[in-house]
Phi, psi and omega in degrees: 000152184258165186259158170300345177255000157296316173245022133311291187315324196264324163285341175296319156333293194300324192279328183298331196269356187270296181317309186286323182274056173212051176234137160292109180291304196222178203243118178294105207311317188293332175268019186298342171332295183048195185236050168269162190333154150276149175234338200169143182272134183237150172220097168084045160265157203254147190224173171257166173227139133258147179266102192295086154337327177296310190251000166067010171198153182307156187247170164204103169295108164216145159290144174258118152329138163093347194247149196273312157206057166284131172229129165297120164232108131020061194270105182321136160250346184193127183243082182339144171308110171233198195261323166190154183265159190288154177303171159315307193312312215291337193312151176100020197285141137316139201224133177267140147189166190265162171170185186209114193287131183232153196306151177209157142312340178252152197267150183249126178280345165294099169314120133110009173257142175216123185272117156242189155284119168272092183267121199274152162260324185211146183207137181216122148320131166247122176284000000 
């Protein structure tokens, strides 16, 4: 017969063993959005879209008219439903699109780069 403090044991065992295999090895890069500040709106802007290696998610590249180097750079936080993202090959496409900029933590080691979260509402390839 098993005694009762065997199978104290054995369920703590069980239970321990459940909590860990239902823990997530990594935070899924598209929800990143959070409720941080909005600072400013894009309508119709027109931007490149890349894939960052760095930041481990897609980019929207955008020049400010008038300026020598000022870059908006767009780290996508939620990636609206489209018909396909473009290949690796495909990258650097010009891109239309709405959103909304939000305060982000990373620091640009670049004068005249500004990093935020980009939560898009709409984004269209231009071919």
């Amino acid at each position: 017969m098993i005694d009762m403090k065997q199978l104290n044991l054995m369920m703590c065992l069980l239970g321990l063993l459940c909590c860990t295999s239902c823990q997530e090895t990594e935070l899924p890069i598209l929800e990143q959005c959070g409720g941080s500040k909005v600072v400013k709106k894009a309508k119709k802007q027109k931007g490149i879209f890349l894939y960052s290696s760095h930041f481990n998610r897609y980019i929207i590249s955008v020049h400010e008219p008038n300026t020598i180097d000022v870059v908006d750079v767009g780290l996508i936080c939620n990636m609206p439903d489209i018909t396909a993202v473009p290949s690796v090959a495909e990258e650097g496409r010009t891109v239309i699109f709405n959103g909304k900029y939000r305060q982000s933590d990373e620091l640009s080691p670049i004068a005249g780069t500004t990093y935020y979260e980009l939560e898009l509402g709409k984004i269209e390839f231009v071919e």
